[in-house]
N, C-alpha and C positions, 0 to 999 in steps of 0.2 A: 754345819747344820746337824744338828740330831734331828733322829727318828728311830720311834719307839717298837717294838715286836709285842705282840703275844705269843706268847709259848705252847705249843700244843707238844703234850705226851710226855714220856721221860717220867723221872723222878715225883712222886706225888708233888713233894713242898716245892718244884721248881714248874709245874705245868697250870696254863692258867693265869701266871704273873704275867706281867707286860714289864718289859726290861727295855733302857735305852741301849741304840743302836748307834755308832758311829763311825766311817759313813755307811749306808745301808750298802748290805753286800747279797752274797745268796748262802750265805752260811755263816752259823758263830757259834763258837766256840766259848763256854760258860765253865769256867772254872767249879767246881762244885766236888766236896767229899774225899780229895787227895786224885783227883780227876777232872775230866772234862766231857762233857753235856755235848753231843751236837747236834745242829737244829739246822736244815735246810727249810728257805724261803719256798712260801707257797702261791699261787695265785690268789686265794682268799684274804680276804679282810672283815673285820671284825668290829663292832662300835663297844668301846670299854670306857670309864666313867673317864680317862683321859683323850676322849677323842676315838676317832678308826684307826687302826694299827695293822699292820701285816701282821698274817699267821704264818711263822714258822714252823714245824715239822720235826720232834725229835727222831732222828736216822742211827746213834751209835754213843758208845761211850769208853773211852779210851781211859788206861789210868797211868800216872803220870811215876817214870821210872825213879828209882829210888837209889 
């Protein structure tokens, strides 16, 4: 089963989108910019033109060793 997030906070062009989820967890990890995005699950939800979706939470952004 998929299930979808909105994204709250974070990088302008990644906050706001609604990204699939699979399986829903309490965090994810979004690749983005030579790095990674993290977003903890919130208790909100939200109605977006694909339906209600959890809102995730951006908390940190880690960059990926080279």
């Amino acid at each position: 089963m998929t299930t979808k997030a909105l994204l709250n906070g974070g990088p302008a062009d990644l906050s706001g989108k609604v990204v699939p989820i699979t399986p829903p967890g309490q965090e994810l990890k979004i690749p983005h910019r030579g790095g990674y995005e993290h977003y903890r699950v919130t208790t909100r939800h939200e109605e977006t033109e694909e339906g209600e979706v959890t809102v995730y939470r951006w908390w940190e952004r880690t960059e990926v060793a080279e």
